[in-house]
PANU-771129 format. One line per 10 residues: number of its first residue (from 1); their letters; for each residue x, y, z of C-alpha. Coordinates in steps of 0.02 Angstrom, whole numbers. Example, Ala and Ser with C-alpha at 12.3 -4.5 7.8 and 13.67 -1.06 7.14 Angstrom:
% residues 2
1	AS	615 -225 390  684 -53 357;
% end
This chain:
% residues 468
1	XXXXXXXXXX	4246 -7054 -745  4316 -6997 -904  4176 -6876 -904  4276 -6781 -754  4443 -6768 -856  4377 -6627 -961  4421 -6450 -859  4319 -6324 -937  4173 -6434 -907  4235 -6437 -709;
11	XXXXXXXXXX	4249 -6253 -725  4095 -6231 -780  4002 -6348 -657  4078 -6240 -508  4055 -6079 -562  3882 -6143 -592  3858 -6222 -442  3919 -6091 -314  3795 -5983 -435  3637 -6062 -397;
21	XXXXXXXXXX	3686 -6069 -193  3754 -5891 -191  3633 -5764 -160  3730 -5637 -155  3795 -5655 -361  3984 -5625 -294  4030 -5789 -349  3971 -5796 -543  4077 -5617 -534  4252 -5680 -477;
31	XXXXXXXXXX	4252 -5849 -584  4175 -5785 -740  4357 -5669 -806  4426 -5821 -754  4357 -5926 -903  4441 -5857 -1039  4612 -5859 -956  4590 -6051 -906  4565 -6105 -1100  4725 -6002 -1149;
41	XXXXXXXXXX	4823 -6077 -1025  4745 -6265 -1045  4775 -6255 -1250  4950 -6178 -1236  4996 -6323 -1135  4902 -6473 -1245  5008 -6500 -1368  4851 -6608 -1482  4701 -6557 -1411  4560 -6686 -1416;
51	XXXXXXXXXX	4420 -6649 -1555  4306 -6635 -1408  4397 -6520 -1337  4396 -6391 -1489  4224 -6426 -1498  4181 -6337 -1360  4295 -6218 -1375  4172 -6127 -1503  4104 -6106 -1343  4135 -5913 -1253;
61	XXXXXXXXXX	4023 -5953 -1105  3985 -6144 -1058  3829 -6165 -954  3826 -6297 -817  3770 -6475 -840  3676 -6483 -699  3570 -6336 -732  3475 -6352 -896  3373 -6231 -943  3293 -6300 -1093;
71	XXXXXXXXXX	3294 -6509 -1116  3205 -6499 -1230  3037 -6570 -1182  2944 -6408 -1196  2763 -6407 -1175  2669 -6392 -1321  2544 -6250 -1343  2360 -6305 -1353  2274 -6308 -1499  2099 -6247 -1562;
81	XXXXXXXXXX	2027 -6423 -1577  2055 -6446 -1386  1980 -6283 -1337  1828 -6297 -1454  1792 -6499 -1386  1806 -6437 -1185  1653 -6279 -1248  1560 -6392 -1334  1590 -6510 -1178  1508 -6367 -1069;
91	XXXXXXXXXX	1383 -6309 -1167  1300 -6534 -1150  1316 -6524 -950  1216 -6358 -960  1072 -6415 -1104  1062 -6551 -1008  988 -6453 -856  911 -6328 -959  682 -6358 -960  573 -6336 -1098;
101	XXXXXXXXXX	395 -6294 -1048  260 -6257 -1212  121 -6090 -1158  -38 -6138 -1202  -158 -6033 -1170  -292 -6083 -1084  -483 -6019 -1078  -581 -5953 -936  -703 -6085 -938  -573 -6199 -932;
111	XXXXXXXXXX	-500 -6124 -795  -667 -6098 -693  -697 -6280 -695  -510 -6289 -636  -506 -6170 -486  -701 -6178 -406  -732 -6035 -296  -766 -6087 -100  -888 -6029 -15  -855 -5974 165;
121	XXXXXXXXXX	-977 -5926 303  -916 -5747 393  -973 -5754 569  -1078 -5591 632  -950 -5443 677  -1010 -5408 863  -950 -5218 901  -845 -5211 1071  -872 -5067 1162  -787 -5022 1347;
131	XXXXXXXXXX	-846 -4968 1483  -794 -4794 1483  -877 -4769 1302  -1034 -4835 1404  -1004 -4704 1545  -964 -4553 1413  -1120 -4626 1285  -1250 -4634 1458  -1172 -4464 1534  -1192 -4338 1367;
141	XXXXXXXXXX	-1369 -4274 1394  -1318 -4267 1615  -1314 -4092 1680  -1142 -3999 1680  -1104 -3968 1893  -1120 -3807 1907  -975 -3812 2016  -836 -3885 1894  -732 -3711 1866  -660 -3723 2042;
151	XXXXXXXXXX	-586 -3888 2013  -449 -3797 1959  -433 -3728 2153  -391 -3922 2205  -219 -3927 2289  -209 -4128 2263  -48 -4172 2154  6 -3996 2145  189 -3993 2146  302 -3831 2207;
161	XXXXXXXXXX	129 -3746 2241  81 -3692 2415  -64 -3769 2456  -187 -3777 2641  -283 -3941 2693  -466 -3927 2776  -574 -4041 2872  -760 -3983 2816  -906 -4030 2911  -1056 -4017 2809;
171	XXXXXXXXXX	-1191 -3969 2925  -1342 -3971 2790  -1317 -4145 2763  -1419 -4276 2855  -1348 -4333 3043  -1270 -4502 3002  -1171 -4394 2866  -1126 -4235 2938  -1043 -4281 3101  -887 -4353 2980;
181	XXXXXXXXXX	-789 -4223 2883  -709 -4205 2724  -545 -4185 2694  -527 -4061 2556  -365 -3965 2498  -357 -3806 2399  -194 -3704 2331  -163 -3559 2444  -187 -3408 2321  -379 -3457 2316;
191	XXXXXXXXXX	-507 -3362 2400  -636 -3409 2547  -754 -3404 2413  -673 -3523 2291  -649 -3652 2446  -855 -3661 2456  -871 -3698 2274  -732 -3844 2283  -819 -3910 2419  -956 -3912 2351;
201	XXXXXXXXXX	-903 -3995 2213  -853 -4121 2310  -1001 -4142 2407  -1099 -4142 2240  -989 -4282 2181  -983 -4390 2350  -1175 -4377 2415  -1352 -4374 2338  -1414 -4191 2389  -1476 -4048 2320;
211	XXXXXXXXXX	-1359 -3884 2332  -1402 -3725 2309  -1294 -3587 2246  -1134 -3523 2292  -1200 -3382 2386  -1300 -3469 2495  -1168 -3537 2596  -1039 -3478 2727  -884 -3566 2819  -867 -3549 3002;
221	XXXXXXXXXX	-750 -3598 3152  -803 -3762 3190  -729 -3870 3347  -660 -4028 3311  -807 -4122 3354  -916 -4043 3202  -989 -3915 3300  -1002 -3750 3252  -960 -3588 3330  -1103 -3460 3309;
231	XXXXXXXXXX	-1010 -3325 3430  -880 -3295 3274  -942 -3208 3097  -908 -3326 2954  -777 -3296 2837  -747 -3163 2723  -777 -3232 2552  -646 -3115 2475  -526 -3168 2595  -371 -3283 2538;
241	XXXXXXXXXX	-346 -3435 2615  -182 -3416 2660  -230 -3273 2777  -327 -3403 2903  -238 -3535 3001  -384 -3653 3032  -403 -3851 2993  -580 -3890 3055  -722 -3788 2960  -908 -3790 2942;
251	XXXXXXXXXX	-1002 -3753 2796  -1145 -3691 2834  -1335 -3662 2738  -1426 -3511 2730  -1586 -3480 2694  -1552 -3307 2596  -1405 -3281 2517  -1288 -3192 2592  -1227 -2982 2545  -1085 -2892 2570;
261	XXXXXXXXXX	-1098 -2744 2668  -961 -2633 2643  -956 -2467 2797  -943 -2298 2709  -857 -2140 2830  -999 -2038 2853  -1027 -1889 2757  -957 -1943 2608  -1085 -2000 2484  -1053 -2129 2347;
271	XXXXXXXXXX	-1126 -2213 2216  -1131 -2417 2223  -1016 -2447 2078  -868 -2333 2192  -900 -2433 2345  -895 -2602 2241  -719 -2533 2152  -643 -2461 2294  -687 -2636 2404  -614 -2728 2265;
281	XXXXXXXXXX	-446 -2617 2276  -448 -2611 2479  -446 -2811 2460  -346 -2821 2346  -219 -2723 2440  -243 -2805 2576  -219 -2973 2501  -54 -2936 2443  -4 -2854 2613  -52 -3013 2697;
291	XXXXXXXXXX	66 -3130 2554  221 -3015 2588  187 -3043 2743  164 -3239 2744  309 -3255 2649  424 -3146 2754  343 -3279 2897  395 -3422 2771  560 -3336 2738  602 -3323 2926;
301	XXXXXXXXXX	560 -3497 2950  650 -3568 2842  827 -3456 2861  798 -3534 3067  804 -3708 2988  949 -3697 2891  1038 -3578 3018  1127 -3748 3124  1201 -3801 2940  1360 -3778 2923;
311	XXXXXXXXXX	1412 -3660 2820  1571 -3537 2749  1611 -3357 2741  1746 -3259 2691  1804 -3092 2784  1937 -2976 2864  1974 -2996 3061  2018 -2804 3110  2120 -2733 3235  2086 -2543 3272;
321	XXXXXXXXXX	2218 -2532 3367  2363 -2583 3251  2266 -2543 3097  2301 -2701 3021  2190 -2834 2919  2204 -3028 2925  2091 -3133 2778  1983 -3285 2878  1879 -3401 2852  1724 -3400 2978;
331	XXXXXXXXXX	1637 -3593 2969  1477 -3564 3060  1373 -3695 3120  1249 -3745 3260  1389 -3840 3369  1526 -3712 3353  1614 -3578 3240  1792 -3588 3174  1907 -3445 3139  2040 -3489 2989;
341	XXXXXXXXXX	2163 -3395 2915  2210 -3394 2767  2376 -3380 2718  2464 -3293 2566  2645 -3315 2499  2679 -3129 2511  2606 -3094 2678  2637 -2909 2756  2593 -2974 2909  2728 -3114 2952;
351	XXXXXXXXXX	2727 -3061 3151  2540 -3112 3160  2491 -3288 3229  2398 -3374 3090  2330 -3523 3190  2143 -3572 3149  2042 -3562 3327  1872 -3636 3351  1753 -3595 3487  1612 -3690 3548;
361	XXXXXXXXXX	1440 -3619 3508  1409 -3616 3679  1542 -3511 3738  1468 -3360 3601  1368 -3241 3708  1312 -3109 3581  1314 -3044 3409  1307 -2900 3325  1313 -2783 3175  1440 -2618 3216;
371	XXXXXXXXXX	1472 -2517 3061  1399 -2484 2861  1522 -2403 2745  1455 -2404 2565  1469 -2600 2535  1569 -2655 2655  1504 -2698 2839  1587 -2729 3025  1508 -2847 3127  1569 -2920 3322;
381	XXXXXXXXXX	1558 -3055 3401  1585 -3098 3598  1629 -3248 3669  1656 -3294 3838  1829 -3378 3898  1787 -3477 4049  1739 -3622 3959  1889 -3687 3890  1921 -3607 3716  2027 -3443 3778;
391	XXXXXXXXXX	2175 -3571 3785  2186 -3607 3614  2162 -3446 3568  2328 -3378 3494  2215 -3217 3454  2178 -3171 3605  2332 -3070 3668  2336 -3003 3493  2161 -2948 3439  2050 -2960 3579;
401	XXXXXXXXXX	2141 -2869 3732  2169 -2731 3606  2001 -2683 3570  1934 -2690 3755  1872 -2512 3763  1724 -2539 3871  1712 -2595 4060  1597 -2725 3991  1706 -2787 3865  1874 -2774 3956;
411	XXXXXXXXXX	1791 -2886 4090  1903 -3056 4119  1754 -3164 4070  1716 -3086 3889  1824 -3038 3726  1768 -2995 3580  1820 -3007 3385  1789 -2871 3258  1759 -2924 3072  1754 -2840 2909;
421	XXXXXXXXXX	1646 -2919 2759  1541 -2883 2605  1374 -2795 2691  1269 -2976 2641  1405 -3069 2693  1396 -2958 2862  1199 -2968 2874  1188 -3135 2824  1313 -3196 2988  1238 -3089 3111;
431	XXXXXXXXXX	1074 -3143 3071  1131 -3328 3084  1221 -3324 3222  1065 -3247 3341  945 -3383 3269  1058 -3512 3339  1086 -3426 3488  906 -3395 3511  874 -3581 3491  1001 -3625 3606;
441	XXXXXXXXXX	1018 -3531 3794  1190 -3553 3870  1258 -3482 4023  1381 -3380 3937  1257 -3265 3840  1129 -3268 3997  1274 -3195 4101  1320 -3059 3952  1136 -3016 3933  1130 -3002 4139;
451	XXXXXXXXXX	1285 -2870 4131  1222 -2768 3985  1037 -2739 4072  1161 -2690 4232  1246 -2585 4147  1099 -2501 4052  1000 -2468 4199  1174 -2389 4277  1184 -2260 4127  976 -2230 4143;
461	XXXXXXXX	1005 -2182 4322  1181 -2082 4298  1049 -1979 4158  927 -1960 4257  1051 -1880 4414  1133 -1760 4287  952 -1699 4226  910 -1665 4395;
% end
């Protein structure tokens, strides 16, 4: 324990101890100032310092004998020899995998007798052909049908095209064969004319007889049963199809073919090629008459379909009286029609009830269109209120009893509304709201119509006692 007796050697094992555990270094700073003033203090009061003592006084900064830093047992540095013997080491492992092959070369006899050719046997290529090659192959010296250009008149597939279906009797065929007809359909743009040639085409592809040509044939009204109607001229062959109306035809076989006689006005002569331009033109004319005409039909048709759908409209409810304008919303369907308002934040109007009302469709009694100023249109509308709807009608002490000008209209039984709208917006309502009454007859409008034949038989006879 002598060991522990010297006290710069416990000085410097603290300092260097709290060193190596202090991370933050504050240690090593307080103790180390503290060195120098130890040794003065320790020799001042040692009389005969011990010679190990002065030995290590040489000493400014004594390291800790715990921590060595060098003991002396460094490593030594390797030399060349070691190096050299671990290359030479790894250049043995690698000969030793390392193959020497020797290239002879070799001659082609040599190698003839070493690789013998085989002979193989190649089995006969047999040439596959299908059965549509065989079709196309036996068909290329056939005939061309005469009849193939009005294939292009076939309404089968068509899609968005308007097209008319026909059952054809063929009368020229045999009995077992004609009293079944053929179903043949044809776009509706195509001419009487082109409907012979595509059934003839398809009488030429379907059964083994002999046709003539195209103008020795004529379609006639034909009952149901197949037969034919001799009373009635056939059909015009410069006629569209769209013009006729007729499913059950008969085609018909003449023995002349057949000519167009076209009636002159008498007195006027003309040459063959006038009369063949100006039938062209007058059929012509009158096939485009007769598609405006079919398609207003169409149009019609289809506006009285979609008339009980429900649909939206935006216009002004009126009030002569007052001279005031409220923005609604008129829902029109085939059940009933609803009358909304619509409101605004900075209304001019806050007096005015703005409470939606709906009447049935059944209570409406009439229709109609009142007034055309530049693009804007007034339409009316009359409903009856015995059935229910006048008492949830918060418009009825404000806009109807107003406007009741008329004996008619002032009756208890009958208001009215007045609207304002866009002149298509106007058209478009009055026309849908007299398809759907026209579909549907309701006391209501059966008793309006009843008062306004009353009353215009009264005016005919008050005009007829002031002409008198």
């Amino acid at each position: 324990m002598a060991l522990y007796d010297n006290k710069y050697w416990l000085l410097s094992h603290i300092r260097n101890s709290f060193i190596s555990t202090d991370d933050t270094g504050m240690c090593e700073l307080v103790m180390k100032p503290e060195t120098k003033q130890v040794k003065d203090t320790f020799f001042s009061q040692e009389p005969f310092p011990d010679s190990e003592d002065s030995e290590e006084d040489d000493d400014e900064d004594t390291g800790s004998y715990d921590i060595q830093l060098d003991t002396g047992y460094n490593l030594r540095e390797r030399s060349m020899t070691a190096a050299r013997l671990e290359k030479m080491e790894y250049m043995i492992r690698n000969a030793a995998r390392i193959k020497h092959v020797k290239w002879e070369c070799h001659s082609d006899q040599k190698d003839q007798e070493l690789f013998v050719a085989k002979q193989t046997k190649h089995d006969p290529i047999i040439e596959k052909k299908s059965g549509l090659s065989k079709i196309i192959k036996e068909t290329v010296n056939m005939p061309v049908n005469p009849f193939i250009d009005y294939a292009r008149y076939d309404g089968v597939g068509q899609i968005k095209i308007p097209t008319r279906k026909y059952n054809i009797f063929l009368t020229m065929l045999p009995e077992d064969q004609r009293n079944y007809p053929i179903n043949v359909c044809c776009v509706a743009s195509a001419k009487i004319q082109d409907l012979i040639g595509l059934i003839l085409l398809k009488c030429s592809t379907n059964y083994d007889y002999s046709l003539k040509p195209l103008h020795y044939y004529g379609l006639y009204l034909t009952e149901d049963n197949g037969e034919v109607d001799h009373d009635f001229p056939g059909l015009d062959n410069k006629e569209c199809v769209a013009k006729f109306g007729f499913t059950y035809l008969g085609l018909v076989e003449h023995k002349e073919p057949l000519k167009a006689i076209s009636l002159e006005p008498e007195g006027t002569p003309t040459s063959s090629e006038s009369g063949k331009k100006r039938t062209t033109s007058s059929s012509k004319a009158e096939e485009n008459k007769q598609m405006k005409q079919d398609m207003m039909i169409l149009d019609g048709h289809n506006k009285a379909m979609e008339a009980p759908l429900f649909k939206l409209y935006r216009a002004h409810i009126v009030n002569k009286l007052w001279w005031w304008k409220v923005e609604v919303h008129i829902g029109i369907s085939g059940e009933k029609i609803e009358i909304d308002p619509i409101v605004h934040k900075n209304s001019k109007l806050p007096f005015v009830k703005q409470i939606p009302v709906s009447h049935n469709m059944d209570c409406i009694a009439w229709c109609e269109e009142t007034d055309t100023r530049g693009s804007k249109g007034s339409f009316r509308i009359v409903y009856a209120t015995g059935f229910g709807s006048e008492r949830n009608n918060p418009y009825s002490s404000n806009y109807s009893s107003f406007n009741l000008s008329s004996s008619l209209q002032s009756s208890s039984s009958f208001k009215h509304y007045d609207f304002e709208a866009d002149k298509e917006v106007t058209e478009e309502i009055v026309q849908k709201i007299n398809l759907i009454l026209n579909l549907r007859t309701s006391q209501s409008r059966m008793e309006y119509l009843a008062i306004r034949e009353r009353k215009d038989m009264n005016k005919r006879k008050s005009f007829k006692y002031l002409r008198s």
